[in-house]
C-alpha positions in Angstrom: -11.2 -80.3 53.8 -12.0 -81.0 50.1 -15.5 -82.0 51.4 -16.4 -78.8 53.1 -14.7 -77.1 49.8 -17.3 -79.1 47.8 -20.1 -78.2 50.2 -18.8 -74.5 49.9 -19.1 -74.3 46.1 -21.9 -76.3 46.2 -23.7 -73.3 48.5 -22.4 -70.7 46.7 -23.4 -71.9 43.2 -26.8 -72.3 44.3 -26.7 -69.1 45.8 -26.0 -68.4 42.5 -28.2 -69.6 40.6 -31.4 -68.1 43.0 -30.2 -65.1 42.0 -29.9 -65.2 38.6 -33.9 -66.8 39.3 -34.7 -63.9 40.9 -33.6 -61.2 38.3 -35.0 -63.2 35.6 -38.4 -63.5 37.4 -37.9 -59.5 38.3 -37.4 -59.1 34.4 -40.2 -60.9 33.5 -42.6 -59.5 35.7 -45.3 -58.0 34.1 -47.9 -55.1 35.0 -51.5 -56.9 34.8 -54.8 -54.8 33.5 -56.5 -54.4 36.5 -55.7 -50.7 38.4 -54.3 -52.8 41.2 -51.6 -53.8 39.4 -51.4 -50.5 37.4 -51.2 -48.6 40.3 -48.3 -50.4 41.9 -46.0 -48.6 38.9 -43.8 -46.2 40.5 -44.0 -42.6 38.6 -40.6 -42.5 36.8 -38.6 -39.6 39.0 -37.7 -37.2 36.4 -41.5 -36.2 36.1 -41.6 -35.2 39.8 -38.3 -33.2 39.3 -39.4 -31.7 36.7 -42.1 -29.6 38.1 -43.1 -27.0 35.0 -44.4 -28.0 31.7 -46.2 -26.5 29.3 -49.3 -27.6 27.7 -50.9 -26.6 23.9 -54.2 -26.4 22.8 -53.9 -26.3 18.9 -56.3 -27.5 16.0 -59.2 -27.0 14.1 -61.3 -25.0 16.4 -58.5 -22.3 16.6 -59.6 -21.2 13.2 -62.9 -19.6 14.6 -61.5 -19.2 18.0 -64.1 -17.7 19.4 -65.6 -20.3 22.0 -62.7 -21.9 21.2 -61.7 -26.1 21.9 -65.4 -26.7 22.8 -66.6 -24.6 19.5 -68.5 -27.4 17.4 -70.1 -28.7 20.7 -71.5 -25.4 21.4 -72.8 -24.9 18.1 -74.7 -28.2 18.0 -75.3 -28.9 21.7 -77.3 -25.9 23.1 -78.1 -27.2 26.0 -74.2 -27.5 27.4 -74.0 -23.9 27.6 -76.9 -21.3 26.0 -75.4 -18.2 26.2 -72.2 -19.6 24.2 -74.4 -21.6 21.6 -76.5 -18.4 20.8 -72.7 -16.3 20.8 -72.0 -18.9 18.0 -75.2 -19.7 16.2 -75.1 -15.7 15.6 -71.7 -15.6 14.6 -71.9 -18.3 11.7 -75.2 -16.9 10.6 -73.6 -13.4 10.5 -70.1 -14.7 9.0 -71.0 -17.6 6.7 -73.2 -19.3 4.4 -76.0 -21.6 5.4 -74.8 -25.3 4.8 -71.0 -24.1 6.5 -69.7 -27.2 8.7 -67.0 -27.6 11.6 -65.2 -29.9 8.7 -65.1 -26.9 6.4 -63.0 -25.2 8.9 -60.3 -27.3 8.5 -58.9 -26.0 5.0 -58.3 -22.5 6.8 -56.3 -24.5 9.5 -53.4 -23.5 7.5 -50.3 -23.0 9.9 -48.3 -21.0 7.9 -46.3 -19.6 10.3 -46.2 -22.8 12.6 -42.3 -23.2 13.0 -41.4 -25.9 15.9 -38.5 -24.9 16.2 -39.6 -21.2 17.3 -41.9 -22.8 19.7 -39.2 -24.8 20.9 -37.1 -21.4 21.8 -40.0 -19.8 23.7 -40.5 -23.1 25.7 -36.8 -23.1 26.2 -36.9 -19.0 27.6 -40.1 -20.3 29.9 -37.8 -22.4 32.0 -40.4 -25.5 31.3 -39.2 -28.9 31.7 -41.8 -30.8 29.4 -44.4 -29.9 27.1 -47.5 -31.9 26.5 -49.3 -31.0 22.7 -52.7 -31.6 22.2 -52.5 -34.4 18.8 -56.4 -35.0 19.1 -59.0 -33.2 20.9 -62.7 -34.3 21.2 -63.6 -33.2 17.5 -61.2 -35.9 16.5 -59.1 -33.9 14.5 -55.7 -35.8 14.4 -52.8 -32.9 14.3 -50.5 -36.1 12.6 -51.0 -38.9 9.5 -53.1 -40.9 11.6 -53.8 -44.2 9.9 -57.4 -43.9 11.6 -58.4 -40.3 10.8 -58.1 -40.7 7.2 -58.8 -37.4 5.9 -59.5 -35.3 8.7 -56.3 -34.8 9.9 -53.2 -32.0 9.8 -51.9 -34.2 6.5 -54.6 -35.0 4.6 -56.1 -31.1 5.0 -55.2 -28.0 6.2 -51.4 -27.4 6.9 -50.6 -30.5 5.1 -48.0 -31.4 7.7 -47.0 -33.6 10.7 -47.6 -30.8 13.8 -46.7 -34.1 15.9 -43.5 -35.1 14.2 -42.0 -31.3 13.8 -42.2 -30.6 17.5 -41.0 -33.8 18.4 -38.0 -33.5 16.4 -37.6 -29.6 17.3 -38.0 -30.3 21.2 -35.7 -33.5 21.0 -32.7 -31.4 19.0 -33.2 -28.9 21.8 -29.7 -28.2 23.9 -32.1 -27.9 27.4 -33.6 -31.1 28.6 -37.1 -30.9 27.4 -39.6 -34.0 27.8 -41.8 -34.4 25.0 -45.4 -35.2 25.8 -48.5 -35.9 23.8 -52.7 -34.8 24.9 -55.1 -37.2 23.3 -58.9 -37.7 23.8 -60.7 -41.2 24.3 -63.5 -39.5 22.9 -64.5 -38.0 20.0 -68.7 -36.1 20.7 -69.5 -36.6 16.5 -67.7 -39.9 15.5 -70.4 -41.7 14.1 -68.7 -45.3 15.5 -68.5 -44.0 18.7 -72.1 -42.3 18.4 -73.0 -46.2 17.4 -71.3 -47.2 20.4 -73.1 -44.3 23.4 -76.5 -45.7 21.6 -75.9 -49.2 22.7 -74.8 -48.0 26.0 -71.5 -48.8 25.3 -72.3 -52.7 25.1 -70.7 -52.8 21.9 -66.7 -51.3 21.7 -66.3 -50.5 17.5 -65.0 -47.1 17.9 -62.2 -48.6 20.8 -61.0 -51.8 18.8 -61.3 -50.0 15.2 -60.3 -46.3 16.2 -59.1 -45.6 19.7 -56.8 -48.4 20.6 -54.7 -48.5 17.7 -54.7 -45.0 17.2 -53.0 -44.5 20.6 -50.3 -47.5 19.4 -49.8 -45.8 16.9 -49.0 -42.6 18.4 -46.2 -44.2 20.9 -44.8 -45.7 19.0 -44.1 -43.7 17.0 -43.6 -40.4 18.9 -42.4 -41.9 21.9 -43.4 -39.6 23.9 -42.5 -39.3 27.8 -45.6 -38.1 29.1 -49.2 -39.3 27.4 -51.9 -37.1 29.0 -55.7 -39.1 28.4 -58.8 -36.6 28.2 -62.3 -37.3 27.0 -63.0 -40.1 29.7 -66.3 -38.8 30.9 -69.0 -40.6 29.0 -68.0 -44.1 30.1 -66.2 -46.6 32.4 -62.4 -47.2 32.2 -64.0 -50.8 30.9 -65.2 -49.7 28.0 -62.1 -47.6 26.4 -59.9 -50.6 27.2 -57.5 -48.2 29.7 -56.7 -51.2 31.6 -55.3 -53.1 28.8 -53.5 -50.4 27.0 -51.8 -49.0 30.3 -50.6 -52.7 30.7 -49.3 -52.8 27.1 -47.6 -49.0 28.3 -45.8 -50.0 31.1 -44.5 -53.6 29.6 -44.2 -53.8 26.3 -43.8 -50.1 24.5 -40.7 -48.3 23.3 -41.2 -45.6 26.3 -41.8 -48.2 29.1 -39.2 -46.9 31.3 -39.6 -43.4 31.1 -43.3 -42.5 30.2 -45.8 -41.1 32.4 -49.4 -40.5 32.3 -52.7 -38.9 34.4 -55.5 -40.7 35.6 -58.7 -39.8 33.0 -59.1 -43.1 31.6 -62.7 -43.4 32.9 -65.1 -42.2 34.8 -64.5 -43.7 37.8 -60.4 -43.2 37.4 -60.3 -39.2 38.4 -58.2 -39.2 41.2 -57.6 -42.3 42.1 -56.3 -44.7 39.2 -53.3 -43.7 36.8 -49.4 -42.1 37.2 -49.8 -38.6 38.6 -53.8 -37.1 39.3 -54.7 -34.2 37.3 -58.7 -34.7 38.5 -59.9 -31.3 37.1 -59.1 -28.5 35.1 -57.2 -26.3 37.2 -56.9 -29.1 39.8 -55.2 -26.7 43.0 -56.1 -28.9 46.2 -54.9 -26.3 48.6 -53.0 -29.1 51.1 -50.3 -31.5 50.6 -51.6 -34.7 48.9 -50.7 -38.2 49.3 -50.6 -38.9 45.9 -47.9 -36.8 43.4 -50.8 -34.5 41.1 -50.6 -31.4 38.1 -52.7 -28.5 38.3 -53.3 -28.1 34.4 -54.2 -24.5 34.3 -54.4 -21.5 31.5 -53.1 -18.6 31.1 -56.2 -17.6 29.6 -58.4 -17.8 32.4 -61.4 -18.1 30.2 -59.9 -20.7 27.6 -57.7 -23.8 26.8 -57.1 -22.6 22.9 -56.9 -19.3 21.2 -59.6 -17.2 21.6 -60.2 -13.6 19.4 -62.2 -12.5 22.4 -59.9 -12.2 25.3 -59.2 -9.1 26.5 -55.9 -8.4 28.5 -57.6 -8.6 31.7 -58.6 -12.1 30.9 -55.1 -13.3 31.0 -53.0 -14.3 34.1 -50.4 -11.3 34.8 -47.0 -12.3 35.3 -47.4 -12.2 39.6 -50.4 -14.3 39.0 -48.6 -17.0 37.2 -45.5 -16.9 39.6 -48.1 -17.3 42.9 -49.5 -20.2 41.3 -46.2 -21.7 40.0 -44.9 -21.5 44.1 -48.4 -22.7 45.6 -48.7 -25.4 43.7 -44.6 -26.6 43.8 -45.3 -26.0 47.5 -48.1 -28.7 47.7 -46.2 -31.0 46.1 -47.7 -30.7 42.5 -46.7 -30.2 39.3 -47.8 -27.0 37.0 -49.0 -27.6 33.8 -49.2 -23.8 31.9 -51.3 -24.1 29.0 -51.0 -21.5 25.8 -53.2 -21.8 22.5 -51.6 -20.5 19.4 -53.5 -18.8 16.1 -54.3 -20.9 13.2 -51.3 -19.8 11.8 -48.6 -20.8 14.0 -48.4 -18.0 16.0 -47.7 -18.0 19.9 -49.7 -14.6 20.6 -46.8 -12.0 22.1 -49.0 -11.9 25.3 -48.6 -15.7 26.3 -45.0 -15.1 24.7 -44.4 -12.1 27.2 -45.8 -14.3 30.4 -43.2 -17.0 29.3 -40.5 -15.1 28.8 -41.1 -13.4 32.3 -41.5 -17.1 34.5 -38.1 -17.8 32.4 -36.4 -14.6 34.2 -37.8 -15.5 37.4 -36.3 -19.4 37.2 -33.2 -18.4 36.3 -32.6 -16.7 40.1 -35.4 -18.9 41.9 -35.2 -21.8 40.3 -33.1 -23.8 42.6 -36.1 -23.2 45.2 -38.5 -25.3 42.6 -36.7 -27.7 40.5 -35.9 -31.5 42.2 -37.7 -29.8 45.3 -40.3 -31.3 48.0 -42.5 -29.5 50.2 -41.4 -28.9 53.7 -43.9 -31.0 55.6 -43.2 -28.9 58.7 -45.3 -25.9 57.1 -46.1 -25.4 53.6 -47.6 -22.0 54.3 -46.6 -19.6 56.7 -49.7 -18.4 59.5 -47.6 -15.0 60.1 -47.2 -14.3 56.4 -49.6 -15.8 53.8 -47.6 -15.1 51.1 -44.4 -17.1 52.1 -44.4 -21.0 50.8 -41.8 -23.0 51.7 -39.7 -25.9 49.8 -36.7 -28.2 50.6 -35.0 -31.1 49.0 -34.4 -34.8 49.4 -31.8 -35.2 52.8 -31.0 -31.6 53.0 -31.5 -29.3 56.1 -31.7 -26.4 54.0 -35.2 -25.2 53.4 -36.3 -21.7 50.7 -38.6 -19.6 52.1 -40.1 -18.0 48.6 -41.7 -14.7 49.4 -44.5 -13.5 47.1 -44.7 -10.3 48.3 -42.2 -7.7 49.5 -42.6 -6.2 52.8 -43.5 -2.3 52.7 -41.2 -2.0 55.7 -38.4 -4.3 54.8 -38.8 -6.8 57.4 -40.4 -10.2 56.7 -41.6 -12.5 59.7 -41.6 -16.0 59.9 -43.4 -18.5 62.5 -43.0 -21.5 61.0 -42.0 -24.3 63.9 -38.3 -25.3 64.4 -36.1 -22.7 63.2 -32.8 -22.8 64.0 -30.9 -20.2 61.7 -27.4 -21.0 60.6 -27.4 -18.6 57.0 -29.7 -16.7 55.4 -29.7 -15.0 52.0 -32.2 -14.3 49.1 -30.9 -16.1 45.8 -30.5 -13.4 43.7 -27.8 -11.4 46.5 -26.1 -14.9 47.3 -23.6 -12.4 48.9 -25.6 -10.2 51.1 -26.1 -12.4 54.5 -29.6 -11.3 55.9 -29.7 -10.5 59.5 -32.5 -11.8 62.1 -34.1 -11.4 65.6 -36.4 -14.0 67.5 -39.0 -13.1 69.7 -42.0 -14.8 70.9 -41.4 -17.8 68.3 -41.3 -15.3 65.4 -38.7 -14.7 63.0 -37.9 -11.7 61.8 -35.7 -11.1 58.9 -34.4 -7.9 57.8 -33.7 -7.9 54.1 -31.5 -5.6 52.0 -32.8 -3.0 50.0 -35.6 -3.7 47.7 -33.5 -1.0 45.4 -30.6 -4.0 45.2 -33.2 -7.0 43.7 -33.5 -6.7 40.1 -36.3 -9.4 40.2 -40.1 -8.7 41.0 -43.0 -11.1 41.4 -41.1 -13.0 43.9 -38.3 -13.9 45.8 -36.9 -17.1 47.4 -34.7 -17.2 50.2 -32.5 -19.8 51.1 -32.2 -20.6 55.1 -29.4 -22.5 55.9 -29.9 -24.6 59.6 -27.9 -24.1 62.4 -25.8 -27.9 63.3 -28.2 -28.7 66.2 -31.6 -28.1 64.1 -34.2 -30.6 63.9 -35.7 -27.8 61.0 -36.5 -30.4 58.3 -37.9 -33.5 60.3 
């Protein structure tokens, strides 16, 4: 007996001490700079929950705001765009004094008004779950005390403040559940290092090692932020801006390893296919369910990323136009990143204020149908109705059937395959059951009186199966 005791505790200490092997080589395992490795990272799950965010174009080029973000690199690159490089050539001729520079801009980047914590209320009202500020676009201007902008950032000159740190803190002290997120180019188009550095056809890396790299340390740590959204990869390989190494560095050894998720613009051959979530293009909408979780960074300004004196109101996204794409995109399985650009001052303009405000209104009823959601992989669009999109969520038979547009005669039909109707209501009359017929495979609803909905721009309704459905396989 006391021999097969000893073999027994033998075992079970050994057992043991695998274990304890195995979590310590778990812990120590280490993300590798190659996109292989990279790529194996699963996306932290609050990112995909999180489904709205709001991005912000602010800086020095909101001062002329007239071509806005891309303002210097019109005025000294004609051939990117003629018609905008004339617009601008006339303007300073007309507005200022010969020998004026992009730099001289800066001093009337004044943000008087900027207050984060305002911004931080409007975010709040928009029903947003993170918010992704620009710190640094491609004129370099650094909207904190980078150690590596000496001079030409939102300390030195200008507001004399940290943009960076005040939103931070604002967004953090907020009683929602806001993710803070940074923007930040690889590239800046008139650095003379990195000019140095396109001449040699990038064979040499000064402007990475001595600006870029440490720069984006710097930022993490310390910001933290939760989301770090690259830009400014499309002059050069991956390779060269050192993405490799510094997402390894991200995901092992920084103070947001856990939590912190980025795009995939770290080169040009990274566009979706290398990095956390794909944002591929500007106003990335795929139109199918991907593989691979993405954002559709988009505008609200259809014409612009930053504030622009020359949009007129028909250049902004109405209200209806930013709820459809909200619902499209949720429905696809994407995230929807809604960009505004402020004044020089500070100032959120009242129209981007107003289009907030409104998607706020519209969450508060219909927000169950988008937040912690998935698309129903049965149908994501209806074929009867185009403007019905469809959502579920993770082991639930219960799918929301968000309809974009009301029907003129009250009824809205629905072919989408395997519908077995328990309960039916719209969110916003939780107690008014909706009634149905079926015929031919169709679905047809009759809803309550469009006098009794309170809510336009859209309206999700929850369908609850009936015990015997195979609705949501």
């Amino acid at each position: 007996m006391s021999v097969k005791f000893n073999m027994f505790r033998s075992m079970k200490l050994s057992y043991v001490i695998y274990c304890v092997g195995l979590l310590v080589l778990i812990a120590d395992a280490k993300y590798q700079p190659n996109w292989e490795s990279l790529d194996s990272r699963p996306l932290p799950d609050w990112y995909d929950k999180a489904k709205i965010g709001i991005f912000i174009h602010w800086g020095v080029f909101s001062v002329p705001s007239l071509t806005s973000e891309w303002f210097w690199f019109d005025w000294f690159y004609p051939d990117h765009n003629p018609k905008l490089h004339s617009q601008v050539v006339n303007y300073m001729n007309a507005a200022y004094k010969p020998g004026f520079s992009y730099q001289d801009f800066a001093k009337d980047f004044t943000a008087e008004f900027f207050n984060a914590t305002e911004w931080t209320e409007i975010i709040e009202k928009s029903g947003a779950k993170y918010v992704v500020l620009t710190t640094k676009h491609h004129d370099g201007f650094a909207l904190w005390p980078s150690k590596y902008s000496y001079s030409w950032n939102s300390v030195d000159i200008g507001p004399h403040r940290d943009i960076v740190g005040e939103l931070a803190n604002a967004i953090r002290n907020s009683t929602h559940k806001i993710h803070f997120g940074l923007y930040h180019s690889l590239y800046e188009w008139y650095n003379p290092v990195y000019v140095a550095d396109r001449s040699s056809n990038f064979s040499t890396q000064l402007f990475v090692n001595n600006k870029l790299y440490p720069e984006m340390v710097e930022l993490i740590e310390t910001y933290r932020p939760e989301v770090f959204w690259s830009d400014g990869e499309a002059e050069a390989l991956s390779s060269y801006w050192k993405s490799e190494e510094f997402l390894a560095w991200l995901y092992n050894d920084s103070p947001v390893s856990d939590v912190v998720v980025v795009n995939d613009r770290w080169g040009t051959e990274t566009a979706c296919k290398h990095g956390g979530f794909y944002s591929c293009a500007d106003r990335y909408t795929p139109g199918s369910l991907q593989l691979h979780k993405w954002e559709n960074a988009m505008t609200i300004d259809k014409n612009t990323w930053g504030y622009s004196r020359l949009s007129n109101v028909e250049d902004y996204l109405t209200t209806q136009e930013l709820v459809d794409s909200v619902v499209q995109t949720v429905a696809f399985g994407g995230n929807i990143l809604i960009n505004i650009g402020p004044s020089k001052d500070g100032k959120i303009a009242p129209i981007f204020q107003e289009r907030l405000v409104d998607l706020g209104k519209w969450l508060n009823i219909n927000g169950e149908a988008i937040y912690e959601t998935e698309p129903w992989k049965l149908c994501q669009n209806d074929t009867t109705t185009h403007s019905v999109w469809y959502t579920t969520k993770k082991n639930s038979s219960d799918i929301y059937a968000i309809m974009l547009r009301w029907p003129k005669d009250g009824f809205l039909h629905l072919s989408c395959p395997s519908l077995h109707l328990d309960k039916v209501y719209l969110l916003e009359l939780r107690n008014v059951r909706i009634t149905w017929t079926v015929s031919e495979g169709v679905i047809t609803l009759k809803l309550p009186q469009k006098s009794m909905v309170d809510m336009n721009w859209g309206w999700a309704i929850k369908i609850r199966n009936g015990k015997h459905s195979h609705f949501n396989k």
